[in-house]
mmCIF file of the N, C-alpha and C atoms, coordinates in Angstrom:
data_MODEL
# 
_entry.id   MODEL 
# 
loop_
_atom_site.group_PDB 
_atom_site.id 
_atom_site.type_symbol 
_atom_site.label_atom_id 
_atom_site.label_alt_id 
_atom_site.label_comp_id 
_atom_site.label_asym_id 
_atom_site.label_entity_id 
_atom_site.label_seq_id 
_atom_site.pdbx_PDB_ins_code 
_atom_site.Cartn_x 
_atom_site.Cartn_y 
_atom_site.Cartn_z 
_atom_site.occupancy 
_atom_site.B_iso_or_equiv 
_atom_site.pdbx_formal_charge 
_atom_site.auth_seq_id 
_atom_site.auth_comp_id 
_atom_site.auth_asym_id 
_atom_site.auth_atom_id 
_atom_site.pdbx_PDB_model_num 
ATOM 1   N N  . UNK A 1 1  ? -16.342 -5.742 -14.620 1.00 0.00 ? 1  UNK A N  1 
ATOM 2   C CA . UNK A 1 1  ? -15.997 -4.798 -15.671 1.00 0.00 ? 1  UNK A CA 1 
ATOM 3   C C  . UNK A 1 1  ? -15.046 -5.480 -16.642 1.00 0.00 ? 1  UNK A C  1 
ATOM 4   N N  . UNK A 1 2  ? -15.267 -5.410 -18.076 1.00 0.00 ? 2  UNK A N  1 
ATOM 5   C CA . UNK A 1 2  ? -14.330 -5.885 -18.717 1.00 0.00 ? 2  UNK A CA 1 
ATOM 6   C C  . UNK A 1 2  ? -13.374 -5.359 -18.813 1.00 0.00 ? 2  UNK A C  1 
ATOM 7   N N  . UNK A 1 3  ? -12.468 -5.027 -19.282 1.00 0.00 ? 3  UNK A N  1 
ATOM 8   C CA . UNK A 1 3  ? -11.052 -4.626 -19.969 1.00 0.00 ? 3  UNK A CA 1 
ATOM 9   C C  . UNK A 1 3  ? -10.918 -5.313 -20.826 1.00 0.00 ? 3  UNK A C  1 
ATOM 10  N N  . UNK A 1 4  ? -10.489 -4.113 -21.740 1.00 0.00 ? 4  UNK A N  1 
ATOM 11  C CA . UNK A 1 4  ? -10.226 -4.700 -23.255 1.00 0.00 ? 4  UNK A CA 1 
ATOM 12  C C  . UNK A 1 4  ? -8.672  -4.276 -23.514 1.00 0.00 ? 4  UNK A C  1 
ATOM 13  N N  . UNK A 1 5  ? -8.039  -3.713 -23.119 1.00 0.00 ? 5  UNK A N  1 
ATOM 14  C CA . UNK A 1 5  ? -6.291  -3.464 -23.075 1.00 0.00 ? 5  UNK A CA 1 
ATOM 15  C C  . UNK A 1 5  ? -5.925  -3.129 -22.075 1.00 0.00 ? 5  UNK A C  1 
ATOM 16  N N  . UNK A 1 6  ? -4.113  -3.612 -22.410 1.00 0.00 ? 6  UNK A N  1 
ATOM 17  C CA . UNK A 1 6  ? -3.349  -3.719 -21.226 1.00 0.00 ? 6  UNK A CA 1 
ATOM 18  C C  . UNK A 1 6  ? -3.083  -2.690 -20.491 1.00 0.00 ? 6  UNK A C  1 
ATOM 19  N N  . UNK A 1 7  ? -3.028  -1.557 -21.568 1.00 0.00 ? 7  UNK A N  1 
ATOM 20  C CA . UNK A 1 7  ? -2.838  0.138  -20.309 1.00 0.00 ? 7  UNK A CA 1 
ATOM 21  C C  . UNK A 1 7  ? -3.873  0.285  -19.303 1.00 0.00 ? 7  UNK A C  1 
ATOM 22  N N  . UNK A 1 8  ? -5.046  0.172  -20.407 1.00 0.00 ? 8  UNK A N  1 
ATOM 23  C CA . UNK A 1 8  ? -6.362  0.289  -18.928 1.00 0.00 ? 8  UNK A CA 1 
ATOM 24  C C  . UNK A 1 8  ? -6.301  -0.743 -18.223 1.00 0.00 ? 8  UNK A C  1 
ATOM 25  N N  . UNK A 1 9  ? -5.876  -1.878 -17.967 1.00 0.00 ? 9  UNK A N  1 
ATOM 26  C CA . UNK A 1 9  ? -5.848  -3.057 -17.113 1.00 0.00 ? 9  UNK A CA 1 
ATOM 27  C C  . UNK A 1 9  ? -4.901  -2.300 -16.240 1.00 0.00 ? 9  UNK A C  1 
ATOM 28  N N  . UNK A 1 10 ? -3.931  -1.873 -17.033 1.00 0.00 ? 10 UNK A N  1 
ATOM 29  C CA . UNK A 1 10 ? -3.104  -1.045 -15.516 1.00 0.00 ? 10 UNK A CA 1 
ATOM 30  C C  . UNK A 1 10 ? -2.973  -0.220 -14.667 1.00 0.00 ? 10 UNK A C  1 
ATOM 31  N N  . UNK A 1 11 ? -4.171  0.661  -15.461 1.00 0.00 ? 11 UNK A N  1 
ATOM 32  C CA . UNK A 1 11 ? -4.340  1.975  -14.296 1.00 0.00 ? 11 UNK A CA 1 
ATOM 33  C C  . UNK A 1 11 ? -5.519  1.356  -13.399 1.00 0.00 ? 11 UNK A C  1 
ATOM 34  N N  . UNK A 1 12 ? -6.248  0.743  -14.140 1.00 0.00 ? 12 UNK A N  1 
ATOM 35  C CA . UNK A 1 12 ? -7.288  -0.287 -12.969 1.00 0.00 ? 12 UNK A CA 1 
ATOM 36  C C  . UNK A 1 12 ? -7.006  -0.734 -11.869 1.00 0.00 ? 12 UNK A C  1 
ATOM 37  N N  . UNK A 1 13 ? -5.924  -1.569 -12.462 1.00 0.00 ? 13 UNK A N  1 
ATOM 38  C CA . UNK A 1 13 ? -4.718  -2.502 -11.167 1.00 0.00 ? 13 UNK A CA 1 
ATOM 39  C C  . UNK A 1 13 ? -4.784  -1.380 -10.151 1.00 0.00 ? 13 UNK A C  1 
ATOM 40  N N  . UNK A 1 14 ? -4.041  -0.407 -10.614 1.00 0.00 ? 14 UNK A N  1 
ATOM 41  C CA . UNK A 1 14 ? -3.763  1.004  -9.745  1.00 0.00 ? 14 UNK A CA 1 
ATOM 42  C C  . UNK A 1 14 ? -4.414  1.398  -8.244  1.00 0.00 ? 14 UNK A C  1 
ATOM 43  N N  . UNK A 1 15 ? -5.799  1.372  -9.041  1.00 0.00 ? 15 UNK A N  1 
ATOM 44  C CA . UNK A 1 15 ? -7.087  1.718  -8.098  1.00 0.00 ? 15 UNK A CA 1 
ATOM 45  C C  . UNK A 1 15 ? -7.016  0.744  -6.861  1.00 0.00 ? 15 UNK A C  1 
ATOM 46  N N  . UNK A 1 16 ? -6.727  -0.100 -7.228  1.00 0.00 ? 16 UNK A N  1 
ATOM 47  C CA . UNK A 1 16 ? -6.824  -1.856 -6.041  1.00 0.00 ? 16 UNK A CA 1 
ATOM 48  C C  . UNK A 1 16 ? -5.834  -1.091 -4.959  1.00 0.00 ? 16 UNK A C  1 
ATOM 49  N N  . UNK A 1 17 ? -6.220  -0.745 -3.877  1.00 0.00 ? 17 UNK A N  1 
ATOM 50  C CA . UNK A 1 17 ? -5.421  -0.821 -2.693  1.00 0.00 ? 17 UNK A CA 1 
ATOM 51  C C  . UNK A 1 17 ? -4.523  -1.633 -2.174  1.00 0.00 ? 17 UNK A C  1 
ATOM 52  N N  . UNK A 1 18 ? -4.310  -3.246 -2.401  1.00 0.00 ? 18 UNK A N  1 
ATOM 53  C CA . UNK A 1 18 ? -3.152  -4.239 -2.193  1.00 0.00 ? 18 UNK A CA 1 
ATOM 54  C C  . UNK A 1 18 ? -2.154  -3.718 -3.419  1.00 0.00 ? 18 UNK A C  1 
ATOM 55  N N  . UNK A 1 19 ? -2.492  -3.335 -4.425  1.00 0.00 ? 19 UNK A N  1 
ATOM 56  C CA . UNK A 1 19 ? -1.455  -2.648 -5.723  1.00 0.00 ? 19 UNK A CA 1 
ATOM 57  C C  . UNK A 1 19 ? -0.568  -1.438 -5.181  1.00 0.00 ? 19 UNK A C  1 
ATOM 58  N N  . UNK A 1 20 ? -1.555  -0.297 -4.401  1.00 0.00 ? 20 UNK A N  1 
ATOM 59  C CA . UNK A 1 20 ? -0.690  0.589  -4.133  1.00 0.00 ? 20 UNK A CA 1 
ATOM 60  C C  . UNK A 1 20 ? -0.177  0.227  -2.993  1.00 0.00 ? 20 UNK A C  1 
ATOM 61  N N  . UNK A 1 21 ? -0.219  -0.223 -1.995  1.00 0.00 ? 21 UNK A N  1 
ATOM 62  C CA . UNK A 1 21 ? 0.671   -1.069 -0.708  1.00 0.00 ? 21 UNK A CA 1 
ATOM 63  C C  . UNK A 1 21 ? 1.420   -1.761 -1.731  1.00 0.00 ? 21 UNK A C  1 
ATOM 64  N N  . UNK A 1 22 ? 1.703   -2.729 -2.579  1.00 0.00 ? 22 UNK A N  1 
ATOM 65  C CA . UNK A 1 22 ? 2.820   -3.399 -3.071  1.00 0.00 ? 22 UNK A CA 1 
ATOM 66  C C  . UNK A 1 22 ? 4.291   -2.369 -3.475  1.00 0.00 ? 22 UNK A C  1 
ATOM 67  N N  . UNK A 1 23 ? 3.030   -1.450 -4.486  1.00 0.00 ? 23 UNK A N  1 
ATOM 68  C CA . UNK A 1 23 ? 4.092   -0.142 -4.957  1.00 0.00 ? 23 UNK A CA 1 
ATOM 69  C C  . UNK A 1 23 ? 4.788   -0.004 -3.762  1.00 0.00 ? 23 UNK A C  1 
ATOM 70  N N  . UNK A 1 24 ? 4.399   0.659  -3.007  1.00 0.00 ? 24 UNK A N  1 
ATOM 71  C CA . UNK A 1 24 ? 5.007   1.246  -2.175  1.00 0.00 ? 24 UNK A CA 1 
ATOM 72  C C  . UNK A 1 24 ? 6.220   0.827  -1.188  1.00 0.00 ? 24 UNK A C  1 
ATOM 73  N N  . UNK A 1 25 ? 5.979   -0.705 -1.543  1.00 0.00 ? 25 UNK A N  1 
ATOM 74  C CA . UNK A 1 25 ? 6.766   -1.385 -0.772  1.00 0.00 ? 25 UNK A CA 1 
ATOM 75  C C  . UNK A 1 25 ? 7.617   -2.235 -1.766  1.00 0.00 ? 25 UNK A C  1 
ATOM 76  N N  . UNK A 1 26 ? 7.568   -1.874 -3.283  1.00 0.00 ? 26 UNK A N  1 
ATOM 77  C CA . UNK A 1 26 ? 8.732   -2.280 -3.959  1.00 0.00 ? 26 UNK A CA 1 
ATOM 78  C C  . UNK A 1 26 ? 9.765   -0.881 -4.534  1.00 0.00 ? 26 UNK A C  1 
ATOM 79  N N  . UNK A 1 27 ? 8.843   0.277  -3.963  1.00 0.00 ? 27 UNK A N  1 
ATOM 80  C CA . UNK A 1 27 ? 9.634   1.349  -4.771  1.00 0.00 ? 27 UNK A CA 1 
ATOM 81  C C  . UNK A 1 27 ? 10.308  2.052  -3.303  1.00 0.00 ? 27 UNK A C  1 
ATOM 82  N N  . UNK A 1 28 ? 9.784   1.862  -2.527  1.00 0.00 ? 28 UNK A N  1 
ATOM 83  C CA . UNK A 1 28 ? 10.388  2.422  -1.249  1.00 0.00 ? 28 UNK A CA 1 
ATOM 84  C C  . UNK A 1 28 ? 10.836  1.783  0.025   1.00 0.00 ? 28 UNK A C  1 
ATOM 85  N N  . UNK A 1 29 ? 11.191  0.380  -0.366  1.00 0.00 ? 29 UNK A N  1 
ATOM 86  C CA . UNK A 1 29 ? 11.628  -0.230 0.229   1.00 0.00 ? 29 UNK A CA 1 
ATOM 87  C C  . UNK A 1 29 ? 12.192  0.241  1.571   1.00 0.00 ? 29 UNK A C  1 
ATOM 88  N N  . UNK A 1 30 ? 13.425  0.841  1.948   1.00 0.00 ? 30 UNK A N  1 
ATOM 89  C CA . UNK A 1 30 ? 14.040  1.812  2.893   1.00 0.00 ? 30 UNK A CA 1 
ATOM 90  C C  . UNK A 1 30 ? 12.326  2.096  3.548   1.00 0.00 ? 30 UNK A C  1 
ATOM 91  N N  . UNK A 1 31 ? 11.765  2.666  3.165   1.00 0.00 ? 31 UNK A N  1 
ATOM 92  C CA . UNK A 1 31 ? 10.535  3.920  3.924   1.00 0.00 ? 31 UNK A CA 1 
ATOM 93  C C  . UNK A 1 31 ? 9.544   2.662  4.597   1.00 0.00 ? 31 UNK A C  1 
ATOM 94  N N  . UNK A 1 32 ? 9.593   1.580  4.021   1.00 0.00 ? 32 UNK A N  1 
ATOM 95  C CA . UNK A 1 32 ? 8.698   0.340  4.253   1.00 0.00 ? 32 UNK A CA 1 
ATOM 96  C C  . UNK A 1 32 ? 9.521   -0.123 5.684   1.00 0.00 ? 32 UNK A C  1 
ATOM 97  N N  . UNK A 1 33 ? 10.754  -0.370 5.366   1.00 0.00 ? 33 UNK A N  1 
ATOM 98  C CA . UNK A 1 33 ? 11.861  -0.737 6.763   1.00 0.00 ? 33 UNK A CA 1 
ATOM 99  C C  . UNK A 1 33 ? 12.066  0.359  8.086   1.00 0.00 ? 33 UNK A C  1 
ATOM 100 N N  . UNK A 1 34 ? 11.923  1.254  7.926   1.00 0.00 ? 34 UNK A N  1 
ATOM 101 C CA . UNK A 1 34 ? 11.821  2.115  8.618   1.00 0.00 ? 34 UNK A CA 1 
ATOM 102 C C  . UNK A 1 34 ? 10.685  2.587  9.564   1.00 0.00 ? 34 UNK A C  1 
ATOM 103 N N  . UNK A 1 35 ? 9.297   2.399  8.667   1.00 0.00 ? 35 UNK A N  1 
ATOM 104 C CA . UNK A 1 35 ? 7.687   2.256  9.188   1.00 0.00 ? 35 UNK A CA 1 
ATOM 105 C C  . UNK A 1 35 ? 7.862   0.976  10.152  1.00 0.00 ? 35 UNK A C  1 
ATOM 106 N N  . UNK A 1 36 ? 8.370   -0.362 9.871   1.00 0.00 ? 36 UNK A N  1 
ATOM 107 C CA . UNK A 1 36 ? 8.216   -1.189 10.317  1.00 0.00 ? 36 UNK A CA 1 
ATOM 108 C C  . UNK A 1 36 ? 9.192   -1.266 11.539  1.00 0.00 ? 36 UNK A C  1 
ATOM 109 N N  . UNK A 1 37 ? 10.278  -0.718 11.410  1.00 0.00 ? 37 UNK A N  1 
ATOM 110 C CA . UNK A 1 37 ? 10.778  -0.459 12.742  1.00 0.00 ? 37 UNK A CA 1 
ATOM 111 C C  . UNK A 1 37 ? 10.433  0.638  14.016  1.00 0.00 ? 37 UNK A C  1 
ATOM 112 N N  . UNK A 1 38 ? 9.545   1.427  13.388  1.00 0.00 ? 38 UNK A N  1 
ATOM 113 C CA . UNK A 1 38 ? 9.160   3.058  14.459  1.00 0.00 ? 38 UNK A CA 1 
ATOM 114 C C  . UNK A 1 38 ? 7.822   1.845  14.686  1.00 0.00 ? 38 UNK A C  1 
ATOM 115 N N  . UNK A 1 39 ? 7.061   0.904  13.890  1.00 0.00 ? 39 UNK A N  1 
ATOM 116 C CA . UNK A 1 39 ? 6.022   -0.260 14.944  1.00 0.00 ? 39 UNK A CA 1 
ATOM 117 C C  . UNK A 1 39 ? 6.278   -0.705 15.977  1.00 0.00 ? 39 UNK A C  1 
ATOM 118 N N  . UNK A 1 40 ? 7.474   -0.942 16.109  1.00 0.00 ? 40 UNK A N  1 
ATOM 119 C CA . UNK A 1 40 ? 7.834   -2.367 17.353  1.00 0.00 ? 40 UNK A CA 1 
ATOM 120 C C  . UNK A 1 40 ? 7.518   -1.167 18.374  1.00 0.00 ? 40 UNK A C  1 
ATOM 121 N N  . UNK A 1 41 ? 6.661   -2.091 19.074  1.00 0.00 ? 41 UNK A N  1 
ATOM 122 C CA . UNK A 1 41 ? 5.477   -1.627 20.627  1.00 0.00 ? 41 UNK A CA 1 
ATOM 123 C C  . UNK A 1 41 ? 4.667   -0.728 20.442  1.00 0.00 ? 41 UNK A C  1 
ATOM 124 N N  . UNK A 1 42 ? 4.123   -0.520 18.932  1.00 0.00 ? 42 UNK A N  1 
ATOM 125 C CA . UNK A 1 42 ? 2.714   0.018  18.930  1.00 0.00 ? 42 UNK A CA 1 
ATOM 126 C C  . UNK A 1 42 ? 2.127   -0.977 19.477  1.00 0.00 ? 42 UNK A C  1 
ATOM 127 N N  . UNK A 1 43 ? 0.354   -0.405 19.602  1.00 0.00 ? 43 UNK A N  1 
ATOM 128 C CA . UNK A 1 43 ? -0.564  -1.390 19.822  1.00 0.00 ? 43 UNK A CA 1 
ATOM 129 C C  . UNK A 1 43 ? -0.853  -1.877 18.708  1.00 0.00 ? 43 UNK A C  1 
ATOM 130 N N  . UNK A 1 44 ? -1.717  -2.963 18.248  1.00 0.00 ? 44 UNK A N  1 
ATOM 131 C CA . UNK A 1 44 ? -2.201  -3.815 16.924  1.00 0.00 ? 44 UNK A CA 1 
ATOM 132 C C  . UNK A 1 44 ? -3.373  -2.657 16.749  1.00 0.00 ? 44 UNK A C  1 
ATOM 133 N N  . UNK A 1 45 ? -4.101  -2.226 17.108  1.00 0.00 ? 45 UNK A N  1 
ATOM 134 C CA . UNK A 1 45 ? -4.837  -1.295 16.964  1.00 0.00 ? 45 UNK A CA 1 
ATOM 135 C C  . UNK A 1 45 ? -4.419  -0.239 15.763  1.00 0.00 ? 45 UNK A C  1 
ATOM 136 N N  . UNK A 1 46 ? -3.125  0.969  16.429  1.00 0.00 ? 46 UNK A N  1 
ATOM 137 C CA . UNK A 1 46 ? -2.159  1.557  15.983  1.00 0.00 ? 46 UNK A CA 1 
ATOM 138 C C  . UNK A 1 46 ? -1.504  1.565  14.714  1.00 0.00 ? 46 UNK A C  1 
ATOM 139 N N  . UNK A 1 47 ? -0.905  0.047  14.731  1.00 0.00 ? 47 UNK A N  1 
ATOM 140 C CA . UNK A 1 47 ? -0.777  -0.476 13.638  1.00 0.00 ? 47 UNK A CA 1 
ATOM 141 C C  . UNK A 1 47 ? -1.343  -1.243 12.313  1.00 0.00 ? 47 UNK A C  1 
ATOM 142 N N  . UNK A 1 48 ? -2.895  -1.093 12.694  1.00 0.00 ? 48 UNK A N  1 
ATOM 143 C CA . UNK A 1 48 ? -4.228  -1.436 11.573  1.00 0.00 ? 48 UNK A CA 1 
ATOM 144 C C  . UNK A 1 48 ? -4.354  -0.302 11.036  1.00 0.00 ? 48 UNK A C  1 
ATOM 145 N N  . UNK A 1 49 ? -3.818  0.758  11.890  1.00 0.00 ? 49 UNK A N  1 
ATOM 146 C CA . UNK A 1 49 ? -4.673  2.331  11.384  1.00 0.00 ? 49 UNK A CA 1 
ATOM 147 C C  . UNK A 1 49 ? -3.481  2.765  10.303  1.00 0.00 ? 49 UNK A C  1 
ATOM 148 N N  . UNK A 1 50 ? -2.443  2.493  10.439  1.00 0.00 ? 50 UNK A N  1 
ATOM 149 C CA . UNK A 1 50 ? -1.011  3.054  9.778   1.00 0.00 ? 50 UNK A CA 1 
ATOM 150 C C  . UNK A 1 50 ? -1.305  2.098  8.592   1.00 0.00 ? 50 UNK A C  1 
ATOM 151 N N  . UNK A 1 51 ? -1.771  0.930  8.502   1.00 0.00 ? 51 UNK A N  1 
ATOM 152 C CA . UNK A 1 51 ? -1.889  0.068  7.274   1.00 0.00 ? 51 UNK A CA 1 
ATOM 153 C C  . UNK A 1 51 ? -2.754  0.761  6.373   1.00 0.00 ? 51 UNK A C  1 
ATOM 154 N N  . UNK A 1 52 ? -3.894  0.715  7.158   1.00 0.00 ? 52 UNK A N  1 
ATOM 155 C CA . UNK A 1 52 ? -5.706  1.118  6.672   1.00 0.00 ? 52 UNK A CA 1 
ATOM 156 C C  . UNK A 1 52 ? -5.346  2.409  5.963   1.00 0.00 ? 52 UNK A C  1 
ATOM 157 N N  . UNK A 1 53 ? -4.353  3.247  6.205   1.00 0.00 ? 53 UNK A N  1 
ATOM 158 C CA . UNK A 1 53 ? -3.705  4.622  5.863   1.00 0.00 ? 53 UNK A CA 1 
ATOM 159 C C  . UNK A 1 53 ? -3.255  4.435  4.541   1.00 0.00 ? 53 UNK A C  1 
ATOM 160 N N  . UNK A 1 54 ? -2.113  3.598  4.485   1.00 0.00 ? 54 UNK A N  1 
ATOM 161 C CA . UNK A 1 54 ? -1.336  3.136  3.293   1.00 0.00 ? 54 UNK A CA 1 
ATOM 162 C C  . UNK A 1 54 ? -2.123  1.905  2.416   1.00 0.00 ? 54 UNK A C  1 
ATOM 163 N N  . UNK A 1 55 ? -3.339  1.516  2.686   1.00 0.00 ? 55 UNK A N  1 
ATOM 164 C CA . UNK A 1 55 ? -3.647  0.996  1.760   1.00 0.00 ? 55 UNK A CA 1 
ATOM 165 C C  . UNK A 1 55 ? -5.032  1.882  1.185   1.00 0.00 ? 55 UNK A C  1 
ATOM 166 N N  . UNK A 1 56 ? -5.455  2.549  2.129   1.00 0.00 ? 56 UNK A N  1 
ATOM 167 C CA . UNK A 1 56 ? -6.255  3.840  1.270   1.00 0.00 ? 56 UNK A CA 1 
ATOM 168 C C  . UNK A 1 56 ? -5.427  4.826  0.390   1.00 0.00 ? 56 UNK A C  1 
ATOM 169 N N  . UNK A 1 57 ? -4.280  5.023  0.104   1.00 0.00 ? 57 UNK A N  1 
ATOM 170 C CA . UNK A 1 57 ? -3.795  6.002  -0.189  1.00 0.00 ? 57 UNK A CA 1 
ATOM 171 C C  . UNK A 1 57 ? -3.436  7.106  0.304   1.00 0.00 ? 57 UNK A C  1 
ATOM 172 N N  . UNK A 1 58 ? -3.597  6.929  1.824   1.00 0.00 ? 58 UNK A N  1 
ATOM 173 C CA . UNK A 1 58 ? -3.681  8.108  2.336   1.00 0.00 ? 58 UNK A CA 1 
ATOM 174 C C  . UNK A 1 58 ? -1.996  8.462  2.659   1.00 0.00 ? 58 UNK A C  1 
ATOM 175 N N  . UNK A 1 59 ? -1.129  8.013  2.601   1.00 0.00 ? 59 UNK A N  1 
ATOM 176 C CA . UNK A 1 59 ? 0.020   8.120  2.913   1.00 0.00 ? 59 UNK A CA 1 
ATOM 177 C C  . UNK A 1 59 ? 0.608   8.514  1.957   1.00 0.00 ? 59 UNK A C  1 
# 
């Protein structure tokens, strides 16, 4: 798809699931540290599904 300006290049960006995982982890830093500490001794399983969550948007 082309893009022809920078606003629509950015709500595009948006859509990308590694974009909203970044957001989320530059605007909520604290909530990112906190997820990552209630992990320690999930299973890897557990913790694919909590990702797969936050990088669908579902969080």
């Amino acid at each position: 798809m082309l893009i022809k300006d920078r606003d629509t290049a950015d709500r595009a960006a948006l859509d990308e699931p590694k974009t909203r995982a970044f957001i989320l982890i530059r605007e909520r830093p604290t909530v990112v540290a906190e997820l990552l500490r209630a992990m320690r001794g999930l299973s890897a399983k557990r913790v694919s599904a909590i990702f797969r969550q936050i990088r669908d948007g579902d969080w």
